[in-house]
Structures are given as C-alpha cells and as structure tokens.
N, C-alpha and C positions, 0 to 999 in steps of 0.2 A: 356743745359737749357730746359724750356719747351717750347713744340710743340703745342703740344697738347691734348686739354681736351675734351674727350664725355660720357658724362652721358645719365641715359635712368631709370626711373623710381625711382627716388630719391629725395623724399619731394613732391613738387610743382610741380618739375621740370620733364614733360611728357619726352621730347628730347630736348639734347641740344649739341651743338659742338662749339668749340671755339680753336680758331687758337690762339698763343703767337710770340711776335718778341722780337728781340734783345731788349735790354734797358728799358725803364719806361714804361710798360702796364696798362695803369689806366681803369678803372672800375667806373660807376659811373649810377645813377640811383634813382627813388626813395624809399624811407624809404620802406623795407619790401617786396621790390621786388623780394628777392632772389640772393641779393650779398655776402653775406657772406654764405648762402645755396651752392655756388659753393666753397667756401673755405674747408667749411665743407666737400664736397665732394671728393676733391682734399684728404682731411686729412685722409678719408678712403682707397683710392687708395693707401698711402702711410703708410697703417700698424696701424692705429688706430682702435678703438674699434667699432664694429661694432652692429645692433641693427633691430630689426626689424620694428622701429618703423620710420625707415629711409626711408622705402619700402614706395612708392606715394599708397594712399589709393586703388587706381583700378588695382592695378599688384600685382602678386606674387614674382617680383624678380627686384630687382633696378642691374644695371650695372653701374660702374665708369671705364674710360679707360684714360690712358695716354701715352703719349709719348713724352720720352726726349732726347733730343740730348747729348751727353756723350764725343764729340770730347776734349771738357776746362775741362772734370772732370776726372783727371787720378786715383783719389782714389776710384772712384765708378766702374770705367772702370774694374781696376783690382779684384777689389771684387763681382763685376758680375763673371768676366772669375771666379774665383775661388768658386763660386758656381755653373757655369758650364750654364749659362744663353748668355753666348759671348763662343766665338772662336776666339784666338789668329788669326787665319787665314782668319775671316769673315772681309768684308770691311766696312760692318755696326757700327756704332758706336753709335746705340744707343736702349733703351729697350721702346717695351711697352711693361705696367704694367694693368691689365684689374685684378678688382675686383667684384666677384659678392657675395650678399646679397642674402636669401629669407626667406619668413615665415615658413617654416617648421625648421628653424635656420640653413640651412645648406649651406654652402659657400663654394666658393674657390678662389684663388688668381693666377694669370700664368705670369708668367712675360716671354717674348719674345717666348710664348707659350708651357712654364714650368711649371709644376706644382709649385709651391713654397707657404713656411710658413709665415705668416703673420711679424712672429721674419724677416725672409727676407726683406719683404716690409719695415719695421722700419728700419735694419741696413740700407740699400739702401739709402733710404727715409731721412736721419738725414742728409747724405751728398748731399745730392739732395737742398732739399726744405726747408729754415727754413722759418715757416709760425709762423705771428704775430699777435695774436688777442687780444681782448682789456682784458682779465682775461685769458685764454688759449694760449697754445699751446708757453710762453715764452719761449724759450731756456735762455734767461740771466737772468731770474729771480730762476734759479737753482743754489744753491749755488755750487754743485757738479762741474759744469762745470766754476766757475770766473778761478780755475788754470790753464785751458786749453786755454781760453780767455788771462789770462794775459800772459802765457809763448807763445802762436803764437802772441799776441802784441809785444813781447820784443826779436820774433825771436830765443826762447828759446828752441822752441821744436824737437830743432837735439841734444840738450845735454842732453833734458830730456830722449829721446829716448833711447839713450846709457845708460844713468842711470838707467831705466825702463830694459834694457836687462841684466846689471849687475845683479837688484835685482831678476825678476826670475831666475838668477841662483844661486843668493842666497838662495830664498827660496827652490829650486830644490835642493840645499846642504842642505838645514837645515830638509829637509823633509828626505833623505837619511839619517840623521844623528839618525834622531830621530825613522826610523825603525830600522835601524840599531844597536843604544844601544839597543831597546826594543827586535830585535832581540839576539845581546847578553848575556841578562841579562834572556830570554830564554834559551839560548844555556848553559849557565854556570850553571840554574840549569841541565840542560840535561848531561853536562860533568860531573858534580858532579855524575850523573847516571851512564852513558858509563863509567868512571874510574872505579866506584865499580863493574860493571857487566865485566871489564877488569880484575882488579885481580883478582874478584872470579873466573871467568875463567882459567885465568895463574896459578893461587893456585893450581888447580886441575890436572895440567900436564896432559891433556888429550892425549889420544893417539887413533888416527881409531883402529875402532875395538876392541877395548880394555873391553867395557862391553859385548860381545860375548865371549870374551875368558873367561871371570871371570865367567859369565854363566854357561859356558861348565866345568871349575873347580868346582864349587859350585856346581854342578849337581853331581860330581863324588865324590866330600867330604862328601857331604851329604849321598852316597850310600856306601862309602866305608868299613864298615862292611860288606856288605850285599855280593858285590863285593870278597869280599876275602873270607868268607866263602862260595858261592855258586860257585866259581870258582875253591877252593881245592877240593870242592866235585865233581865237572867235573871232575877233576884231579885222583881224587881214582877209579872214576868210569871206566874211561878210562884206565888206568894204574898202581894205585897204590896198590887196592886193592884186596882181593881175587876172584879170578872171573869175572876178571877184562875184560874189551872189548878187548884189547890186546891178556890177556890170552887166550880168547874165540876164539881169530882168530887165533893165534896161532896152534890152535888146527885143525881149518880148512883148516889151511897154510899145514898142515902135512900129512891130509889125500887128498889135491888135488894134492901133490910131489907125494906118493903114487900112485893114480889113472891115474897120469900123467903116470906113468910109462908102465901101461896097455890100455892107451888110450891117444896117442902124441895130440887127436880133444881139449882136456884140459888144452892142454897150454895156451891159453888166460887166461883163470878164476886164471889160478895159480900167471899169472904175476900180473893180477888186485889186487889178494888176497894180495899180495905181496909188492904192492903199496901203497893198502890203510894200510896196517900193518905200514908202514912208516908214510903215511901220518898222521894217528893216534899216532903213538909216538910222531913226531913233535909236534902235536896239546898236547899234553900230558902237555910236556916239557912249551911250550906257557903258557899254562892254571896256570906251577904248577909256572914258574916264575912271571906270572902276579900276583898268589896269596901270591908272597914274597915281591912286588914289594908294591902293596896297602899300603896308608900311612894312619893313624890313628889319625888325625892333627885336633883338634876342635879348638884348638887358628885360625889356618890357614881359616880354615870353618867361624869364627868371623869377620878376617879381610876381605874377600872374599866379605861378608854378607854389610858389611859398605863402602867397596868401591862400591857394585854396588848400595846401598842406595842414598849415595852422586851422582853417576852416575843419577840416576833416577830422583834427582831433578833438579840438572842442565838440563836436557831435558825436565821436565816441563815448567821450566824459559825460555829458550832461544832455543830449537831446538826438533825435533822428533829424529834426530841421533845424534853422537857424530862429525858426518865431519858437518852435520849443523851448530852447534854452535861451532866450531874452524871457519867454513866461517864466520860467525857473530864475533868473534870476531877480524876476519882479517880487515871486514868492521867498526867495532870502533875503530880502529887503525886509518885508512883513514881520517874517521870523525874528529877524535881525532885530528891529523895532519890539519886540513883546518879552526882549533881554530883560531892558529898563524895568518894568512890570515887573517882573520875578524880584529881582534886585529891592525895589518897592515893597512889596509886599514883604520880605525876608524881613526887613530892619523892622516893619510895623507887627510883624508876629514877635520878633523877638523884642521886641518893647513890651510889649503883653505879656510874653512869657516871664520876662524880668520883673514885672506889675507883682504877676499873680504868684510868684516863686515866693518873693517876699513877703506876702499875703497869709500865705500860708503858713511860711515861719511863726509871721504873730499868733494864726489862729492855735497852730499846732502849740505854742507856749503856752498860751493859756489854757487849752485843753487840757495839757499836761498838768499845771498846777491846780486846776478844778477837781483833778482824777488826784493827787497828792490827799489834797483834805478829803475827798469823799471817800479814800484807800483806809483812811483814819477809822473815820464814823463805821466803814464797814467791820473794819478789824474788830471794834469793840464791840457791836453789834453780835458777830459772828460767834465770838468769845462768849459773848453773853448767853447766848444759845445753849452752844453745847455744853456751859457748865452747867442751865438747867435736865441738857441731856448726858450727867454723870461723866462731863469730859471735863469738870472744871479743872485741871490741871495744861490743859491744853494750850498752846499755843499758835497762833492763825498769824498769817503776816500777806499780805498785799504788796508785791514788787515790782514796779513799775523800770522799765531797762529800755535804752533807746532799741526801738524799731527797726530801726532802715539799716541795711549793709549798705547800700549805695550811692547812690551820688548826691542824692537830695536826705537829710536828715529827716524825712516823715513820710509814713506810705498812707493808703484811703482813709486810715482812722488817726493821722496824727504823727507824733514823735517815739509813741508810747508803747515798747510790748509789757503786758499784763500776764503775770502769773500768782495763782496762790500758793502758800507755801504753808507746811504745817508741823508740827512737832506734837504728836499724841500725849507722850510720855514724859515726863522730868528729866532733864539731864539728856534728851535727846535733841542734835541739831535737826534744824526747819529744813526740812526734804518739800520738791513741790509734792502738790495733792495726788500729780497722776501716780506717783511714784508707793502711796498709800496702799498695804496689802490684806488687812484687816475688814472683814466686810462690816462687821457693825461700826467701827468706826467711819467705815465712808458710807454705811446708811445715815447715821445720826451726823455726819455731816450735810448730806444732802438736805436732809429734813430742815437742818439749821438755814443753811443756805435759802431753800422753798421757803421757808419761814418769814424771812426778812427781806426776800423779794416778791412774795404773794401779790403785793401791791401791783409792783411794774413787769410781773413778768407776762408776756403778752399766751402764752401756753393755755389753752383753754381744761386740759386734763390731763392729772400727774397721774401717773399710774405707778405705785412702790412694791414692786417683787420681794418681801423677807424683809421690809423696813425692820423690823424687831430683830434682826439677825446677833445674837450676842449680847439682850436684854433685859431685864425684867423687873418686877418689882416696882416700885418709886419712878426706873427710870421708863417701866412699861408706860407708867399710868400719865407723866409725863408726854411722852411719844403722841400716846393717844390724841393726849388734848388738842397738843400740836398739830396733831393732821385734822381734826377737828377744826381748828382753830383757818387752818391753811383751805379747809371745805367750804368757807365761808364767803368765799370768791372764785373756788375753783371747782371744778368736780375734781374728787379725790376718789382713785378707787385700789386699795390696797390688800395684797392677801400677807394675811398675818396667821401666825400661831398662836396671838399672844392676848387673851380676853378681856387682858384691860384694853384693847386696841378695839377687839370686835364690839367693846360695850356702849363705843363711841359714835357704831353706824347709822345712818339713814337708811341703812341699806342693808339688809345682811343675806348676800347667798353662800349655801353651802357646796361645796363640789364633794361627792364619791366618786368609786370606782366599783364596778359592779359586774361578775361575769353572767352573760347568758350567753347558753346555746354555745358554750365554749368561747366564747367573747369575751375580751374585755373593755368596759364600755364605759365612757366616762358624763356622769349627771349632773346636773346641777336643777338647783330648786332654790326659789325664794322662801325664807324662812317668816312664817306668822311669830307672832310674839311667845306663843309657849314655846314654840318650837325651836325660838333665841335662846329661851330661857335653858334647856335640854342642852343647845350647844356653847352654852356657852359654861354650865357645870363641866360638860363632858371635857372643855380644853383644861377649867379649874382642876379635876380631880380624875382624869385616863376613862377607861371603859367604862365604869365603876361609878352609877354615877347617884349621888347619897344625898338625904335632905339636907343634909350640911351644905353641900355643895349648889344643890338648885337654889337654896336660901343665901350664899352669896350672889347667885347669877344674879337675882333678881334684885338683888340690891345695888347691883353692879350696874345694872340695866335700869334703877329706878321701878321698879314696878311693885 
C-alpha cells in the first residue's frame, strides 16, 4: 500500500509530505486548496504525462516521491524483481518511486534508486494505484479492460490464463507455418534451379582435370603438321640424309681410333665420340618414330575444340575449375536432400496447428458460456449496489459480442468482447458506460463496481477524487460505509466534501492553502480527534461553526 508521498515544487505546492495508513484515508479541505493537485501528483510518480507547466512558477524542477509497501502485492513484487529493482534476497519489500520534472524538458524516473522508463512506472503503477477522478484516470470506463473485470468477477481468470497460453502457441504455430510455406514456395522455385544446374552438371560427366588434358591434345592437333614435318627433317638431318650428323661423326669416330693408336692421352675423346654417336642414333630413331607416330585428325581437333567450349561455360556458370563445380554440385545434392525435411516438418506443424485450432474452439466455448452466467450474477449484483447508491431506477447490462474480425473466431482471451452498458434514468435506452457523462453517476458506479470486486481485484490502493460528486444525505452516509466497507481489504484513500464520508476515516488529513511572503502554499496536516471534531462541524455547518454542529460531529464520529 502507500506510505508515503513528498512533493517539492509541483503547482502550488512549495513542500509537502504526507504519511498514509492501513484502511479509509480521507482528505478533505477547502474548494481549491490543492486536493486533487496531490492526486495529480501522485499520477505523475506513477507514469503519466508529464509537463512543464507542472513546475511551481519559482523553481526549475518539481520532484514527486513515493513509497509503497509491496508485502499484500505479489504481482508487482515479482515484476519489480524482474525488472531488476528488488532482490529475491533483500528483506525490503517495498519501492520508492521519485520522479523528476524540469524546464529545459528533461527528466527522469529511479525507482528504489534505478534508473527506470516512465513505460515502467505505468506497468508498476496499474497494479499499484487505481486512482479515480471525476472525468480521468477511470480504469472501468475502458471498455478494453470489462473482460478482465468480469473474468476476475467470476473467478475466471486461471482458465483464461491457460487459454491465453494455448493461443500464443497458437499463433507461434501459425507464424512458423506461414514462414515456412513462404519459405517453401522460395525453395521450390530455387529447386527448380539446383535440379537444372544438377543435370546440366551430370550431363557433362566432368572429370578433374579433364580440360587440361583436352588442352594439352588440342595444342598438339592443332600443330601436327608442323610436328611431323619439322621432326622428319630433324631426322634427315641427324641420320637420314647425306651428310648427315651421324655420317659426320662417323668420320671423326674413325680418325680419333686412328690417333688413339699413336696417342693412348685420346682415349677419352674417342669413348665420348662414341657415345654421343649412339646417343645421336637413338635420338635419330625417336625423332623418325615420333614423325610416323603424328596423327592428322581434324574431326578429332573438332571434337577437342567443343568439349573444351562446353568446358568453358560451365566454369563460367558455376566454378573457376572443374573440382569447384563437381564440389558445387555435391552441395546441391545436400540442399536437394533437406527438401524432404521441410516438406516433413510442414504436414507435422500443420497437424498441430489443426490440434490446437480446435482446442481452442472448445476452450473459447466454454469460456464464453462461463462469462454468460457470471454476466448474470454481475448484473444483479451491480444493480444491487447502486440502488443502495440512490440509483435504484437503474439499469446495468453485461454484453458479451464475438471478438475476432478475422480468420479464427477468438483472440488471447477467447470468443468474447465484453462491454458494459448502462441506462441511468427510466425510459432511457442502455448506452455503454464510457459513453456516461454524469460525474456522480460514474463515481457511484465505480464505487458499485469497487464494491463487488474488492474480493478479486488484485489493485492494492483505490484512490477516489470527488467520489461524492452529486450527493448527499442517506445516499452520503451510504457512500461512506461502502468505502469503509471496501477499506477493509484495500487501502482507501479519498478526498471528499461530504462528512458522512470523512466520519468514516482511519485516517483523516486536512489540506489548506495559505499565502506567505506572497506565496501560495499549500499544507497538509494530520488531524488529532478534536481537531476531526472542528472539521468535520466545519464541512456540517460553513465557517460558522456552532455547538449544534460540533454536537453532531461528534456523534458522527462516535465520540
């Protein structure tokens, strides 16, 4: 609940601090003092719109700070730790929240001395405080939130929940499904691709290496004229013909046997002579078979010419060698292979999707007919209320309308949109609530509403700006009890005009307004018992204030 509130340079308001207790804190003061100026304020601490025109005219920077106890609030407790503002481990159980404002627009928010986003202070803030003011800040006059209202009315909200976890895995199936065909119906034209770039591949029975060799053939078809005619003429030159290099050495062969004879220092030269005379026949023979050998083949030289053609553009296409694009096409095989897989897995998601589609139908039926009878017990409930809140003429209606435009009849909560609907007056048609322009009519509805969800509403402190807007008497005294009644679970903290309300508090401060020093400054003080007593004639009977009057306070008050 709250602790506490201090402000510092926010409107009017120079300094102010103020303490909260358990149960009914009322508030009470005159017109213009600055009581709903602290609501306001409250409203900024907890994630609203911020403004420079908030800033008190003599300062550059307003400050709001609070502090709440978090021990009764287990859904804010854990959503703190998970923003990282608590410690499973810390014995504290509770946050302040300090927001600052200034004129040059630049602000910040720290919650338990964290930096934190204003989006923060609202999550927090929703299950913290619902604050009620006479046109602002309704939480029930949104139609968004009747389903969440009527399903924690009817104790509904542990099947919703389940239901709500079905469907995002619904839509977590439906979202895979739908990349998945569009993946593919990508893929298919891509396989369409890889098939063709397969066979044309396979077509071609590549082999490593295989345009180097056709090269190296094509290099010598192309020369083989040239080849067998300057290779026979090697051949003549060497041996065949007259004068031939053979013969020539021959001749030299003959006079170093000779010279050997007369000079044994010559026998090297003779054996080299002798050598190379061999060696040169050898080569002779070489020369004259390579030049029988030369083949004369222009068909051959054609096909040669076309295979390395075809070779050349498949390595344009698909690789710089020919081992690149056999690895390329060992990797469209693989690809090709992990088709199946997708194809697979499609029919098995969309089995599941068809499962859980149907699933949901039933649950969203029954939901629906669970929220039908509990729409009942609420209406009458509702009804029941406000005619102890001088609305008995009223009429309240619970309308339940399919949900979904789209393809699936039910969104995260079901089949079901939820509106209330209301007819104040006789003879008038059921307008929904938000549509209600009346402000005491939509306090003493709220009140109704707080009333008969006090049980389940998870809201740790209602705060009512003018709950009495529009009434008195019977139906003040009434009012009171009911926020009383509503204090008894919640912290309640209300600013009223109305002293059958204020004679209900645990709590009673007063707010003035007070100039000094040319100031206007706005006070607030916890009131002792006599001093209830004084305020609470003073609201009975204006400035003016007469034993008549103190002698109702106190009987108002019990005392």
């Amino acid at each position: 609940m709250l602790r506490e509130l201090h402000i510092e340079n926010f409107a009017i308001i120079d300094k102010l601090h103020v303490e909260f207790s358990k149960g009914l804190n009322v508030l009470t003061g005159e017109t213009g003092a600055g009581k709903s100026i602290i609501i306001d304020a409250l409203s900024l601490a907890l994630g609203s719109k911020s403004s420079s025109e908030m800033i008190r005219s003599d300062a550059e920077k307003a400050v709001v700070e609070v502090r709440v106890d978090l021990q009764e609030n287990e859904t804010v407790r854990t959503r703190a730790m998970e923003f990282g503002f608590l410690s499973p481990l810390e014995e504290s159980q509770e946050l302040i929240i300090r927001r600052e404002i200034s004129r040059s627009g630049k602000g910040r928010a720290l919650i338990n001395g964290n930096l934190a986003t204003t989006a923060m202070l609202a999550e927090l803030g929703e299950n913290l405080i619902d604050i009620h003011g006479q046109h602002q800040h309704q939480s029930l006059l949104k139609p968004s939130i009747h389903i969440d209202l009527l399903d924690a009315f009817g104790g509904l909200l542990k099947p919703r929940k389940e239901f709500e976890e079905k469907f995002q895995r619904f839509r977590q199936i439906q979202t895979e499904l739908r990349e998945l065909k569009e993946s593919i119906r990508t893929r298919m034209q891509r396989l369409d691709l890889l098939n063709f770039q397969k066979q044309e591949i396979e077509k071609a029975h590549l082999i490593p290496g295989e345009d180097e060799e056709l090269q190296r053939e094509r290099k010598l078809l192309s020369a083989a004229e040239r080849l067998a005619t300057e290779t026979q003429e090697a051949y003549e030159l060497l041996y065949g013909g007259e004068e031939s290099l053979v013969d020539r050495l021959g001749q030299v062969l003959n006079l170093l046997k000779d010279l050997t004879q007369i000079d044994n220092s010559l026998s090297p030269l003779l054996n080299s002579c002798e050598s190379i005379s061999y060696q040169l026949e050898d080569m002779a023979y070489s020369l004259r078979d390579y030049a029988q050998k030369v083949e004369f083949n222009p068909q051959r030289l054609e096909e040669v010419e076309r295979r390395l053609d075809e070779l050349h553009r498949l390595k344009r296409k698909y690789g710089n060698t020919l081992s690149d694009i056999l690895d390329l096409k060992k990797s469209i095989d693989e690809e090709l292979a992990s088709y199946d897989e997708g194809e697979e897995r499609l029919e098995k998601l969309e089995n599941t999707f068809k499962i859980l589609e149907e699933e949901l139908r039933m649950r969203a039926e029954e939901l629906s007919r669970r929220r039908q009878e509990v729409a009942k017990k609420m209406e009458l409930l509702v009804m029941k209320e406000l005619s102890e809140l001088n609305m008995d003429k009223t009429r309240f209606q619970v309308t339940l309308e399919p949900g979904s435009s789209g393809e699936y009849p039910f969104t995260s909560k079901g089949k079901d949109r939820v509106e209330f609907f209301i007819a104040p007056n006789p003879g008038e048609g059921l307008k929904p609530l938000s549509k209600i322009a009346s402000g005491g009519e939509i306090s003493r509805i709220m009140l109704a509403f707080k009333t008969i969800l006090a049980s389940v509403d998870n809201v740790s402190t209602l705060i009512f700006d003018e709950v009495d807007l529009g009434i008195g008497g019977r139906v003040a005294e009434i009012v009171g009890k009911k926020l009383k009644f509503i204090s008894s679970s919640r912290q309640v903290i209300c600013i009223t005009h109305l002293p059958q309300i204020a004679s209900k508090a645990d709590l009673h401060l007063q707010i003035s307004k007070e100039v000094q020093g040319g100031k206007t400054l706005t006070k607030v003080r916890r009131l002792s018992e006599s001093e209830r007593i004084e305020e609470i004639a003073r609201m009975l009977g204006g400035e003016t204030i007469t034993e008549t009057t103190l002698k109702h306070a106190r009987e108002m008050l019990g005392y």
